[in-house]
N, C-alpha and C positions, 0 to 999 in steps of 0.2 A: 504494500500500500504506500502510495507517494500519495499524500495531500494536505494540503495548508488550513490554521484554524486561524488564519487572519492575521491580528497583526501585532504586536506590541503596543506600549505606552508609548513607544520611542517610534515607534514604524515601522520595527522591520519583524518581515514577514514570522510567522509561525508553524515551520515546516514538520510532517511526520513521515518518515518512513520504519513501516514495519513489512518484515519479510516470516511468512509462516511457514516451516518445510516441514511435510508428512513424508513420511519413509516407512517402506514396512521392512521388516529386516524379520531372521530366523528367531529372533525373542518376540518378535511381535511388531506392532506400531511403536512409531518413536515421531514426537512432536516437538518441535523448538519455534520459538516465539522470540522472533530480535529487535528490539523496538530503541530505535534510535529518532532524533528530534529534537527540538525544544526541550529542554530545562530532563531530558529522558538519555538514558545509555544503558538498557537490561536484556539480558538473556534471561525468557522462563523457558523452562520443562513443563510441555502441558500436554494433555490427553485430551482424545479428538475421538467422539461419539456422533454418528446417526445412519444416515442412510442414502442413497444415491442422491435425494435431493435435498437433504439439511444436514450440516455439520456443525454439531457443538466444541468450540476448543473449551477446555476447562484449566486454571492452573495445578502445578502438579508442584512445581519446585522454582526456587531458582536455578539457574545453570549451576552453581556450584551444590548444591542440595540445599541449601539453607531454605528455610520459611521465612526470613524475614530478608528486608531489604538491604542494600550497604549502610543505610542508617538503622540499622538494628529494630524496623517497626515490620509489624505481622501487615501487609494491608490487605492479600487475601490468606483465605485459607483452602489445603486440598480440596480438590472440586468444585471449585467454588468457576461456575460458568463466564469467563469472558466475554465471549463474542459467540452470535451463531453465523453461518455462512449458507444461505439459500442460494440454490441456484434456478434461475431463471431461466427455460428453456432446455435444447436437451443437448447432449454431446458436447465435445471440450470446449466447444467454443461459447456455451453456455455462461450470460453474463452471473455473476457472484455478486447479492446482495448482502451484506454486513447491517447485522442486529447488531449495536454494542450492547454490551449486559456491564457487567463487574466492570470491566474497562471503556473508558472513555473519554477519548483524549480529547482535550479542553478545544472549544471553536468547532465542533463539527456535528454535524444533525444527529442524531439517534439513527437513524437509517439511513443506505445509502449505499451506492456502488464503489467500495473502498478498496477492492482486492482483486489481484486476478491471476488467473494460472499460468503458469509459464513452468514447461517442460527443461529437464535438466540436459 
């Protein structure tokens, strides 16, 4: 996700990019959440539920295992729902609608086409 929540006191812009990679490996799925931007620099561990046409990211950890953040605050807890991801339409080219839930980051609407797929 590349998108702007506008703009500061001062002007300048307020940029997000977050990249969410699904892999499924021989343990199973494996989900990471890299959220870079304004006033943000986090790696989570998160688990990724539903079905061809809705996908819940949940948080699981931060990248180093910890529950709480580099300042030492809990802000979610296991499972605790993120984001869901609808998809619109059918086959890969299928647009991605973004629910924010737990997360959501400052300037941008509650819904909305925030994400998209891109093959490795």
């Amino acid at each position: 996700m590349d998108d702007t929540g506008g703009h500061t006191f001062g002007g300048s812009p307020i940029l997000y990019h977050y990249t969410l990679v699904l892999q499924r490996g021989p343990a199973g799925p494996s989900c990471m959440l890299h959220l870079e931007g304004y006033q943000q620099d986090e790696q989570l561990r998160c688990t990724a539920h539903g079905d061809p046409s809705m996908l819940d990211v949940a948080f699981a950890s931060y990248a180093n295992g910890s529950l709480v953040n580099m300042y030492g605050i809990r802000v979610y807890r296991p499972g605790t729902v993120l984001f869901r991801l609808n998809r619109a339409g059918t086959g890969n080219s299928a647009a991605l609608a973004t629910a924010w839930l737990a997360l959501h980051p400052d300037g941008l609407a509650k819904t909305g086409a925030f994400f998209r797929r891109e093959d490795p």
